[in-house]
TILOMAR-425952 format. One record per residue (C-alpha): x, y, z; residue in one letter. Coordinates in steps of 0.5 Angstrom, whole numbers, plus 500, padded with zeros to 3 digits. Layout:
XYZa/...
***
This chain:
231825578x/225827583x/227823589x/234825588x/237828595x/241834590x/234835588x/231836594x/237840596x/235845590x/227845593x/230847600x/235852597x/231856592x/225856598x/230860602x/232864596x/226865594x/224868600x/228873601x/227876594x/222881594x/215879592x/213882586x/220879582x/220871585x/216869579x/223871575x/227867579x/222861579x/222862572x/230861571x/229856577x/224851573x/227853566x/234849570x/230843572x/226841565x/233843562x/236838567x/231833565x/233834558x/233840553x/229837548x/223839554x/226846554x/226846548x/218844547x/216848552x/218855551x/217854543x/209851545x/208856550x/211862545x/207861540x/201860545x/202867547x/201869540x/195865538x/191867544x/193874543x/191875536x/186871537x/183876543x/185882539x/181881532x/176876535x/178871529x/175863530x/181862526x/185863531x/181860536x/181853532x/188853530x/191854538x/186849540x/188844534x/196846537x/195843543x/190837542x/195835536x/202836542x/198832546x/196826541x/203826538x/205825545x/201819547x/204817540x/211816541x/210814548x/206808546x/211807541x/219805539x/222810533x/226814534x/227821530x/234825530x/236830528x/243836528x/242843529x/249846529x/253839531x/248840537x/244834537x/236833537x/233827539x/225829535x/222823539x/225828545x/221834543x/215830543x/216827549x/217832552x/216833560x/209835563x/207836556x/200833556x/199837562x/201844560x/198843553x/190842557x/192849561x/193852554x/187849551x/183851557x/186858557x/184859549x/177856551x/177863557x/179867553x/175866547x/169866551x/171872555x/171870561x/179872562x/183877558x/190874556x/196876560x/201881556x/207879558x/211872556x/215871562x/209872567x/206867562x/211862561x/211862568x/205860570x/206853565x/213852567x/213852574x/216847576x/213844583x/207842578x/211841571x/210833571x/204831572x/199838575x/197840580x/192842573x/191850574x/188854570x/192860568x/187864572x/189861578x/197862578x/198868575x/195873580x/199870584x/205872580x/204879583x/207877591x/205877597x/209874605x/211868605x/208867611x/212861617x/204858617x/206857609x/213855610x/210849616x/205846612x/210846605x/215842609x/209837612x/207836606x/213835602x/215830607x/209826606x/209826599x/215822600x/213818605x/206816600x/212815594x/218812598x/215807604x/208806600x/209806593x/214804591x/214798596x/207795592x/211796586x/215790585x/208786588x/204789582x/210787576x/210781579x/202781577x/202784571x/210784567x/210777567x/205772563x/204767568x/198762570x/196765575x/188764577x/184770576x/183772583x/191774583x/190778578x/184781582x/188783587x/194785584x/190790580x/188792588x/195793589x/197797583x/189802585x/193803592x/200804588x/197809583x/194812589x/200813594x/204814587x/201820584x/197822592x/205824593x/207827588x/201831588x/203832596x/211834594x/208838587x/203843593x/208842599x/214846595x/209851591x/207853598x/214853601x/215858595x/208863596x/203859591x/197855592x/196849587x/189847588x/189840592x/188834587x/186828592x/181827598x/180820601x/178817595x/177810597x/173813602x/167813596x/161810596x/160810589x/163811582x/161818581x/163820588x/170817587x/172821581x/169827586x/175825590x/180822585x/186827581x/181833582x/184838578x/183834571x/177833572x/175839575x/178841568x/174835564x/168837567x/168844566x/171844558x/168838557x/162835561x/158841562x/158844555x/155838552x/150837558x/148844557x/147844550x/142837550x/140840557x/132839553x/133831554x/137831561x/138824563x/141823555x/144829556x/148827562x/149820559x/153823553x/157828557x/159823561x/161817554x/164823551x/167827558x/170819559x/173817552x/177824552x/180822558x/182815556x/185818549x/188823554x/192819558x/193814551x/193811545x/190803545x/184800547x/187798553x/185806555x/178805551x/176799555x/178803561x/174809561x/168805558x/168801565x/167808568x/161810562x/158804565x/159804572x/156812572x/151810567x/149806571x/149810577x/145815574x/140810571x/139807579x/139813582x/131813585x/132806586x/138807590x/134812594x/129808596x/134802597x/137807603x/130808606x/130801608x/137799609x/141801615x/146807613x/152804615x/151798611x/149801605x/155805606x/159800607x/157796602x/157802597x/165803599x/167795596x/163796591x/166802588x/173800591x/173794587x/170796581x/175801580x/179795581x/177791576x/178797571x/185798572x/186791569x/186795563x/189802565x/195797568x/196791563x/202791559x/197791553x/190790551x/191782550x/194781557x/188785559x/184780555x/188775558x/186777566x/179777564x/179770561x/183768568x/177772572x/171768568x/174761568x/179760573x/178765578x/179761584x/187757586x/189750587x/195752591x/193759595x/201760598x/204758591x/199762587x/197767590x/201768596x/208767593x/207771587x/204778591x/211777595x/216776589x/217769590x/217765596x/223766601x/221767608x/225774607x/219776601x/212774605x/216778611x/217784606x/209783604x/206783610x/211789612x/208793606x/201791607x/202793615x/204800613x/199801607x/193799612x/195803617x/195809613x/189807611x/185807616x/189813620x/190817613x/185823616x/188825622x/194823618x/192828613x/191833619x/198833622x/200834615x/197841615x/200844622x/202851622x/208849627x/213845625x/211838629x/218836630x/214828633x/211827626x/217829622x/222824626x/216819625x/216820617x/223821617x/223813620x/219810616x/223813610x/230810613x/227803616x/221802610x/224807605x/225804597x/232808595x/235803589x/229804584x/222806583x/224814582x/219815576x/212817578x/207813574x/204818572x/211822568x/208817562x/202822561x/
***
């Protein structure tokens, strides 16, 4: 749906009606215009959307006006409920119907609804603002509903707090800088899903979808592929979600910065989805970390045990996310234990060295970690770890490495991997000044035709139109 021309089409047309519009009413429309596109997907969302936001506004307000932490607990048991039953039925095969005046329901619908994890974090963390004082909640429901509706970032974030979006609201020149550096982006973002993405995709699956006995080091790199897929995948969603919001007047905060360019774990998650973990950092980590401040390496170890295990329940419910997010317990814990030791290291080691070898590291340690955040289940996770320790190395390199990563062993298929791995490189290598050309404040008319090349050459049209993360 999000890839759609008729929806890119939208995207273009409401960017030229919104820009007409006065200022301080654009948010009504973009409120109509995102009610429209979460409709489209399928009413149940809608439906969940307005109810869960309705009775959000009621909560927090109450909860405002008469100080009573029994508001406060119930807004906040709400929200964590929606997103528990969300990554129930998600990982899950019922299916819950039904009528309501001969207009039928899907249950399962309602609960599975677009964005949902996404906007019930923004709601929990308005209720936390607003019962700490810091923020005084927004007294009309339009402005409120659409600060969670906004439908550039309704599927998977940007995550922004209430308090970054809603002033907003009040308008202000759409400027042609605004208007450039939007399009730039939202043609990157398709470049990143279309020519990058979703080309590693089919590569991944052949990997991970099918219980072949493969050695463990074709494993390892499919796992590598799925890290850079995920990267592209979500990168560019990222991309289109804030290209289209500045088109429309709105700053969304940025949720990437090179991240395979870290030199550690904790560096990495610097980098990496920004604005969830900028929300888990401040609502979770910082908390913990300040209440056991007395015992700071203990403390800092809790917060990040506890900080790690929240967000693999948020992303969803099996061990296969518990064993993902206790591999980055142990990455951090580690790091945070060695860290003098680290330093010392650097006073007698060349910097480009350490750096470097600091950047292999981290890039297969994360990795080896998405064996599990990728693996169809726990026991085919389980399955590519036995492989790692006991087989790791092939008989056969072109039939067990080469020709799974290519989706076979036709001549076609190898040409098809080294095209893709030709283009994912050199992104890679030039992503920084790529990055730049797409912040211009002109239009640049010899990177758009470059990108719309690629798209057409290189594009992928017949499949691989969900983003990876609409599943959370």
């Amino acid at each position: 749906m999000f890839l759609q021309p008729l929806y890119l089409l939208g995207v273009l047309l409401t960017v030229g009606i919104n820009y007409i519009l006065p200022a301080t009413k654009r948010y009504i429309f973009l409120l109509l215009v995102s009610c429209l596109v979460i409709g489209s997907y399928n009413r149940e969302s809608l439906v969940t959307l307005i109810a869960l936001s309705g009775i959000n506004y009621w909560l927090v307000r109450q909860l405002f006006r008469s100080k009573n932490s029994l508001y406060y607990c119930v807004g906040l048991s709400l929200n964590c409920l929606a997103i528990l039953l969300f990554n129930y039925f998600t990982s899950s095969g019922h299916r819950l119907q039904f009528e309501l005046n001969e207009v039928y329901f899907d249950a399962k619908g309602l609960i599975l609804a677009l964005g949902l994890s996404f906007y019930s974090i923004q709601h929990i963390a308005y209720f936390i603002d607003v019962h700490k004082n810091r923020i005084v909640p927004e007294q009309n429901f339009i402005r409120h509903l659409f600060s969670i509706a906004f439908f550039p970032k309704i599927i998977s974030g940007p995550v922004c707090t209430m308090q970054e979006l809603l002033p907003q609201t009040n308008g202000s020149k759409i400027t042609n800088e605004q208007l450039c550096k939007g399009f730039h982006q939202l043609v990157l973002g398709l470049v990143k899903k279309m020519v990058l993405a979703d080309r590693l995709a089919p590569c991944v699956s052949s990997v991970f979808d099918h219980n072949d006995a493969y050695p463990g080091i074709t494993g390892l790199l499919g796992a590598a592929f799925f890290t850079v897929q995920l990267y592209f995948d979500f990168s560019g969603y990222s991309d289109m979600a804030i290209g289209t919001a500045r088109m429309l007047g709105y700053d969304l905060k940025n949720n990437f910065n090179l991240p395979f360019r870290s030199a550690s774990v904790a560096e990495f998650w610097r980098r990496w989805h920004i604005s969830l973990i900028s929300f888990f950092t401040r609502y979770i980590y910082y908390p913990l970390t300040f209440r056991f401040r007395q015992h700071k390496q203990t403390a800092a170890w809790f917060g990040i045990i506890i900080t790690f295990l929240i967000s693999g329940l948020w992303h969803g419910i099996g061990f296969s996310f518990i064993c993902w997010a206790l591999c980055h317990v142990v990455y951090l814990c580690f790091e945070l234990s060695t860290k003098k030791i680290r330093f010392t290291l650097s006073t007698k080691i060349s910097p480009g060295i350490l750096h470097y070898t600091g950047l292999l590291l981290t890039f297969w340690a994360v990795c080896f970690s998405n064996i599990f955040f990728r693996s169809l289940s726990f026991p085919s996770a389980v399955h590519h770890l036995h492989k790692l320790l006991t087989d790791f190395m092939p008989n056969n390199w072109e039939a067990e490495v080469i020709a799974p990563l290519a989706v076979g062993g036709q001549q076609a298929e190898y040409f098809n991997l080294s095209t893709t791995l030709t283009l994912v490189l050199t992104y890679l290598i030039f992503e920084k000044r790529i990055e730049a050309f797409s912040l211009s404040a002109k239009i640049n008319w010899a990177y758009l035709f470059v990108a719309v090349l690629l798209i057409v050459l290189f594009g992928v049209f017949n499949a691989g139109e969900r983003f990876i993360y609409m599943q959370f």
